[in-house]
N, C-alpha and C positions, 0 to 999 in steps of 0.2 A: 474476458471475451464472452459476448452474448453467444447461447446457445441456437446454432441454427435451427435447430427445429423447432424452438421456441417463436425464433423468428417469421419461419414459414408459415406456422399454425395462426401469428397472432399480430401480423403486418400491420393491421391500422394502431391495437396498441401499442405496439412497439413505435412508432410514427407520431402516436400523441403523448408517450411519455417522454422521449426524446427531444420532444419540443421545446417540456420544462426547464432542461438544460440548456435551450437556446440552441439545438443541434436541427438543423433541418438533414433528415434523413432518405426524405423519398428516392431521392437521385441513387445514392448510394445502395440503399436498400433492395430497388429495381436491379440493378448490377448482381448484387448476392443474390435474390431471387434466379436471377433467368442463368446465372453459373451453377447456380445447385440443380436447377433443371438439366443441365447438359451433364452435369458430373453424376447425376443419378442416370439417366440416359446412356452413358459413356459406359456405367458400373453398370448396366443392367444386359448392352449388348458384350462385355468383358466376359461378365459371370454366362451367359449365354455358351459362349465361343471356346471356355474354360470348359465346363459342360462336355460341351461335343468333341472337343479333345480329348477328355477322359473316356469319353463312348469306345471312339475310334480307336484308341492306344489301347481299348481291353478288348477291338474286337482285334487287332495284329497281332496280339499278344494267341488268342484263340485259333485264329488262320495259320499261325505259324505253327499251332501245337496238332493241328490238324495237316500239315503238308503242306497248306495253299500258299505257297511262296508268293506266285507270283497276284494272286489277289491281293496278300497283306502288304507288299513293294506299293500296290497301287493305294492303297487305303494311307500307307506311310507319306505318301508325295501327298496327299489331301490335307495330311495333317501339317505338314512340312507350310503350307498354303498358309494355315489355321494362325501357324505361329508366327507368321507375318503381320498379321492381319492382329492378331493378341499384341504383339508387339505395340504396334502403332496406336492401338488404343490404351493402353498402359502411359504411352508417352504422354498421349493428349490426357487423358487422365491426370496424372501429375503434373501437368501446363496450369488443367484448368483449376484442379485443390491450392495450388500455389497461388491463381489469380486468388480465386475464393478468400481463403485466408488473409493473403496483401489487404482486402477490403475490411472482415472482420474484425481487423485488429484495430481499424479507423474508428470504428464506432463506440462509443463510451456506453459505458456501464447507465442500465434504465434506474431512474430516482424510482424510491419508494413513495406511494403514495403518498405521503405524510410530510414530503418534500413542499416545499412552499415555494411558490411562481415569484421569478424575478431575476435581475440581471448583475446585480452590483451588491457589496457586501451589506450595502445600505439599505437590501432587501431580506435580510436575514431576521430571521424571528426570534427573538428574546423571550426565551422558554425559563428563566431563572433566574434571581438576581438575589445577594445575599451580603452583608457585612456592609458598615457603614465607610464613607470614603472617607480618611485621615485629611484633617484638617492643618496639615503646614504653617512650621512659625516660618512670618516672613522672612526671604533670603532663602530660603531650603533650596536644596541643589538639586540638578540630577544626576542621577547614578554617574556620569562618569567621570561627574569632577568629584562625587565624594570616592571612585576608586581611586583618583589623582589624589586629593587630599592624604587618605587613608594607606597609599600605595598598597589597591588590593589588584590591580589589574593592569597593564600598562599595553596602550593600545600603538603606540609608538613603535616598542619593541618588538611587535607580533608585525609592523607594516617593517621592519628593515628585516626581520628573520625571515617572511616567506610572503605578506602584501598585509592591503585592507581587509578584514573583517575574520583577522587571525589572531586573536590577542593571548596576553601571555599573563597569567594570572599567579599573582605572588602570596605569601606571605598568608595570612591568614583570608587572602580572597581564594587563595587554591584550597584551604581546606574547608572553608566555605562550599566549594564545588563537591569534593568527596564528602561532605555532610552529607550534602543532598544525595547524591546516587545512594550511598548507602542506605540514608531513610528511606528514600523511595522504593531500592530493590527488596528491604527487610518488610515493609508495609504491601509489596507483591508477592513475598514468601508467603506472610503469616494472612492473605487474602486465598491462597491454594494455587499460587501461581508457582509454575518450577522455572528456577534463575537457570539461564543459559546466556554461555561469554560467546559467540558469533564470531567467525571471520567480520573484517569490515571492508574487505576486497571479492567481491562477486559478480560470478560469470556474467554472459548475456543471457543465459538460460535463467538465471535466476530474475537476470530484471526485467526479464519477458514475461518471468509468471506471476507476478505482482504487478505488473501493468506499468512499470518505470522505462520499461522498452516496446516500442518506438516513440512511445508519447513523450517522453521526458529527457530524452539522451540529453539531450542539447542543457540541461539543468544539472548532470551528472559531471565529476572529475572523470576524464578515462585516461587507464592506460594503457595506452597504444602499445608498446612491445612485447606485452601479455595478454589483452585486450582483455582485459578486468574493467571494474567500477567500483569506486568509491561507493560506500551506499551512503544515499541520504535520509537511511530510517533504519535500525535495527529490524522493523517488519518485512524488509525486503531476505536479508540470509533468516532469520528465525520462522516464518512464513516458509521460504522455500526448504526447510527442511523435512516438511513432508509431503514434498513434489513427488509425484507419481508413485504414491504411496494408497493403497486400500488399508483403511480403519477398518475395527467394529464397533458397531453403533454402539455397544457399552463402552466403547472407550471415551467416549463423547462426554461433555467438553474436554478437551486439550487447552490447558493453560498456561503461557510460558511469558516469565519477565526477561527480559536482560539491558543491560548498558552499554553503551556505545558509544564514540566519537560520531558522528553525522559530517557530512559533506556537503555543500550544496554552492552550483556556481551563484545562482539567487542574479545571472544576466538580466540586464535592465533595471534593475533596483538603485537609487542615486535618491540624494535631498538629505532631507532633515530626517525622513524616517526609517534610515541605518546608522545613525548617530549611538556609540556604544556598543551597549550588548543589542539593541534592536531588531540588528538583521547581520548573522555574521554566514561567514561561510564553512568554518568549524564551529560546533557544538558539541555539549554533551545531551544526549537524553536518555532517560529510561524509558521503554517502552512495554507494551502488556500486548498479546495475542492470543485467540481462541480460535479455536475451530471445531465450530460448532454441529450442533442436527440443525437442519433446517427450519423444522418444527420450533426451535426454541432460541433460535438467534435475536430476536429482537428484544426478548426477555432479558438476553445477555449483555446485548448494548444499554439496559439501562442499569445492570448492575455492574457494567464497565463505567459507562458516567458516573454512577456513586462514588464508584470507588476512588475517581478523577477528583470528583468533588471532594470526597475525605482528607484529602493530600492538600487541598490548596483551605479547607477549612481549618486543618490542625498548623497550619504557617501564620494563621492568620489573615490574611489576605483577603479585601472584597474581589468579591470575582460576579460574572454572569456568564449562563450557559446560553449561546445561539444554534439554532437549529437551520444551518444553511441553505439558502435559497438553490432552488437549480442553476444559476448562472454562475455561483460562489463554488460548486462543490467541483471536488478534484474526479476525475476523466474516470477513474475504478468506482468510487463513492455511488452507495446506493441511500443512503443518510448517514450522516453528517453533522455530529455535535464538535463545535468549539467553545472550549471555555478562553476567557480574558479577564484576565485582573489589571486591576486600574493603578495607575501609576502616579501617585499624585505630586511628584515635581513634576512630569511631563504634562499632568492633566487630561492624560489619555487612555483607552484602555489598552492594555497588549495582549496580541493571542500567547496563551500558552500548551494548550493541546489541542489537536482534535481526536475526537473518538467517532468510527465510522463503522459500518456494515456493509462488506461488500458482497453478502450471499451469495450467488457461486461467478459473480465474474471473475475471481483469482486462482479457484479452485477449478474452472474449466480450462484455465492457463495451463494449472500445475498438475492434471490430470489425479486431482487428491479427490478421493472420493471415501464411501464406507459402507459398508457392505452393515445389512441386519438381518440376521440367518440366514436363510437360506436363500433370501432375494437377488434380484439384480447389483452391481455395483450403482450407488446413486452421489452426485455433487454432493460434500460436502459446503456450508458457508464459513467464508473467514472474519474474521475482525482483529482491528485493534485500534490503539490509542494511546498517546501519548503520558507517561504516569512519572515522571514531567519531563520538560524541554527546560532547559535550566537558565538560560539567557534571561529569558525576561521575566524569571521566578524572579530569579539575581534582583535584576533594577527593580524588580515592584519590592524587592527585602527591604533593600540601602534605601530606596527614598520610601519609602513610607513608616521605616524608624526611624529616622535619622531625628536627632535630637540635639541641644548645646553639649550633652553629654557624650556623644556619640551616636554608634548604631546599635541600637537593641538587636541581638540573635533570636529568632521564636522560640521557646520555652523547649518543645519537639526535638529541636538542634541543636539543643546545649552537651547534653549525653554524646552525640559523633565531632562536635567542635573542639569540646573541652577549654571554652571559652562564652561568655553571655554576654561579651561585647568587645567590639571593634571600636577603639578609640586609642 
């Protein structure tokens, strides 16, 4: 959530950065303006009124210690007035903080300057590109007829046990999956990241304060007779665990890994391109979060992307980094790194992380902030990123080894498999 006084002090900016995400703000912005005039207004004849109440109730308190009965009776029916009148603006008060708010919460996080203008992902800037793309003997499959072939995955079974985009991994494709988390989680250890296992059921409180509540409900599982949520990112419970919490500045950065199943209804999605592991609606991913000083967050974001890159250089894998356009990045996102590696039975690339900087739009959510001696409490900024999403690791694995021989495991995955091929 943008900070209102950010807002107030810097309306046209606020107006031309918002534009880069294709957000036209004015309308809206007018609205938040002319309510924080009345709620500062409201709070000013409040504190007024509170004031003269405390006068009054020390001068009864004094008339009464002096005899004057019936002066301080009269002074008492004044204030009796007062608290009518306090009353009523308290009400409207919390009317107007409520509209207030209802508004703030519409408005997305401002891109960083470094954001690039555009609408579609076809506008996104190729900041990176590295490894050569594997060249296929003809015939080569994709990933899901070599899980069929290989019985590593069985996408059938997962649609009669619970629907589409649930599948059920067998056989050496399940320990295929616990490879991964493993490598990834122990490559978060030994980078100074502290592993933490999460709930994967969280409140609205929590997907309020990562920005997954009201923008995203409608993408989330909920359940209704608890009214929980699925998460669809270990950053939403690891993030909100230090909701309305004061750091101190030497505790700065905060770095934490952990894994998780993922949820996502992924409404609207249909065709060719949720075919497999593609686009499912359970996943595994590991995930990385910091929270950071202010001062030093986008320093962080790019030894977050290294770290992204490390992981998808040591599998082997061609990959490229994009640097998200304003129309591509997600509603919190102040920048916006996606990596993709290229798939080459499909001939496509696939996203498989993003790594993002939200500087303090999640932390003004979560009321996290950090205090450095003796100063004010100030926003801390969040981040994190994906360190991986395993679905489309998976399909870039099988089809880009896949040989007459089988599937080559990467070199990195042979020590958690205890196996170098799937055949």
């Amino acid at each position: 959530m943008l900070q209102l006084s950010y807002i107030r002090d810097n309306k046209e900016e606020t107006l031309t950065r918002l534009a880069v995400k294709n957000f036209d703000g004015k309308a809206i912005l007018e609205d938040v303006l002319k309510l924080d005039a009345e709620r500062r207004t409201t709070q000013g004849e409040l504190d007024a009124l509170l004031n003269e109440a405390n006068t009054l109730a020390k001068q009864v308190g004094d008339l009464f210690k002096q005899g004057k009965k019936d002066e301080a009776e009269e002074i008492k029916n004044k204030s009796g007035a007062l608290k009518e009148s306090t009353k009523k603006l308290e009400e409207s008060l919390r009317t107007t903080e409520a509209e207030l708010n209802k508004l703030l919460v519409q408005i997305p996080n401002l891109p960083s300057p470094k954001v690039p203008k555009g609408k579609t992902p076809q506008d996104n800037e190729v900041v990176h590109k590295e490894g050569e793309l594997p060249q296929l003997a003809k015939g080569a499959l994709p990933h899901w007829e070599l899980a069929s072939k290989y019985d590593l995955i069985d996408f059938e079974l997962g649609v009669k046990l619970t629907g589409a985009g649930f599948p059920v991994y067998k056989g050496k494709g399940a320990r295929l999956q616990r490879a991964l988390i493993n490598y990834f989680l122990e490559q978060g250890t030994k980078a100074g990241y502290l592993e933490v296992q999460p709930p994967i059921l969280v409140n609205e409180a929590s997907g309020f304060g990562t920005g997954q509540l009201p923008d995203k409900e409608g993408q989330m599982y909920h359940v209704g007779i608890d009214n929980l949520y699925l998460i669809p990112t270990a950053e939403v419970p690891v993030t909100n665990i230090y909701r309305d919490v004061i750091l101190k500045a030497e505790e700065l950065p905060i770095k934490n890994c952990g894994y998780t199943p993922c949820f996502r209804r992924e409404a609207g999605s249909y065709g060719k391109d949720v075919r497999g592991l593609n686009r499912l609606h359970q996943f595994d991913k590991v995930e990385i979060v910091q929270v950071a000083h202010p001062d030093k967050s986008y320093a962080i974001l790019e030894e977050m992307r290294e770290h992204v890159a490390s992981l998808v250089k040591a599998l082997g894998l061609p990959y490229r980094i994009l640097r998200l356009c304003g129309g591509d990045m997600s509603f919190a996102s102040a920048l916006t790194y996606d990596f993709e590696v290229y798939s080459a039975a499909q001939e496509k690339w696939l996203e498989i992380s993003s790594v993002s900087n939200f500087e303090t739009f999640q932390s003004n959510r979560l009321k996290l902030r950090f205090k450095d001696g003796g100063g004010k409490p100030q926003l801390a900024h969040t981040l994190n990123g994906s360190a991986l999403a395993l679905p489309r690791v998976v399909a870039a694995l099988l089809e880009n080894n896949q040989s007459e021989k089988g599937i080559k495991i990467p070199e990195v995955l042979v020590p958690y498999t205890g196996f170098e091929w799937i055949s």
